[in-house]
C-alpha positions in Angstrom: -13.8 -11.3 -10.5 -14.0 -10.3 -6.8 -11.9 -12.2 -4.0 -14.8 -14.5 -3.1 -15.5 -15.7 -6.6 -11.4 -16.0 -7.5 -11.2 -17.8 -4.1 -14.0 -20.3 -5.0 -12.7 -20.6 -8.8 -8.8 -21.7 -7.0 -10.1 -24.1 -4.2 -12.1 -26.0 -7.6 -9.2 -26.4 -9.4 -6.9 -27.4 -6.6 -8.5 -29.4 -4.8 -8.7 -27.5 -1.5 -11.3 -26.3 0.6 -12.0 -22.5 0.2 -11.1 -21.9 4.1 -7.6 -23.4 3.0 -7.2 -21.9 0.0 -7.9 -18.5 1.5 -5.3 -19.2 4.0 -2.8 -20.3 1.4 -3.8 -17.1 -0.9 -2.9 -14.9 2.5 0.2 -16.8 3.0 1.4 -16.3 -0.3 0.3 -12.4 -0.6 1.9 -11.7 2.9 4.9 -13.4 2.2 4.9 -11.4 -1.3 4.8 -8.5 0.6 7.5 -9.1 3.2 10.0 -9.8 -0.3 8.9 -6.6 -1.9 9.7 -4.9 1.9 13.3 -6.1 1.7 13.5 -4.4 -1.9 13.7 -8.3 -3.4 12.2 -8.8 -6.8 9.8 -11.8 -7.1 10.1 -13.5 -10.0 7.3 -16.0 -11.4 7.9 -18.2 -14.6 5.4 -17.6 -17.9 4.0 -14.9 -15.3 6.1 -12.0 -14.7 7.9 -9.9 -12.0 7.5 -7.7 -9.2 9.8 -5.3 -7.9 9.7 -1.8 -6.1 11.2 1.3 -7.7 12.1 4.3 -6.4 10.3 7.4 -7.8 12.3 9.9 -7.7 11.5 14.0 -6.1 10.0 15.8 -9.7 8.3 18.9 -9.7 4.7 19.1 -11.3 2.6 22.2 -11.6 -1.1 22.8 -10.8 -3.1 23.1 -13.7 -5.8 25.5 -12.1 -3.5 27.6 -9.9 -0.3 27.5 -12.6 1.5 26.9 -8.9 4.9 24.7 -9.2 4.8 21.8 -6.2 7.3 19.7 -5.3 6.4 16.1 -4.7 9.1 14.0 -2.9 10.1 10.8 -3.6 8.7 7.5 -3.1 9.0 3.8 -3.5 6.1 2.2 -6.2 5.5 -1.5 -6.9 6.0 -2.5 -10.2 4.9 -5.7 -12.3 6.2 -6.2 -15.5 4.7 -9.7 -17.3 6.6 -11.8 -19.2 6.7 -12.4 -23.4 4.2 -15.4 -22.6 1.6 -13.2 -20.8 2.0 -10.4 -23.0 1.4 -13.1 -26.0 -1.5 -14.5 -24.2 -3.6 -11.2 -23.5 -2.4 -9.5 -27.2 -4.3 -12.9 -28.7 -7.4 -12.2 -26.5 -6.4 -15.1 -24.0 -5.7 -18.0 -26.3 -2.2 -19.3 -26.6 0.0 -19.5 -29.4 1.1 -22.8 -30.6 
């Protein structure tokens, strides 16, 4: 599903236009990102969370050259879903009950 569709799919079930629901759905990514920035974790319910982590400097070697390289450290975004997502997607998108 590409942006236009997902945005079209939203507005639907919402109730919004699709110019409005592309401006809430840049609100809501923008402000996502401004958290992360701050090193906050975002937490959503039967969804999961997002937080940056620090990867830390590690050495790795060049397979073709055998050549050891140092690559330095660097912040990564991280999403780990909840039991209820995990659940949801192991059953091939039907819920438990």
């Amino acid at each position: 599903m590409n942006n236009k569709e997902f945005i079209s799919e939203l507005s639907q079930n919402c109730g919004y236009t699709q110019s409005d629901t592309q401006k809430l759905v840049t609100a809501l990514i923008d402000e996502m990102g401004q958290i992360l920035d701050d090193g906050n974790q975002i937490v959503i319910p039967q969804f999961g969370t997002f937080e940056v982590k620090k990867r830390l400097e590690r050495v790795v070697i060049n397979p073709s050259s055998g050549k050891r390289m140092l690559v330095p450290p660097k912040l990564v975004l991280n999403f780990k879903p909840n039991a209820y997502i995990k659940d949801k997607l192991k059953n091939g998108g039907e819920e438990n009950e």
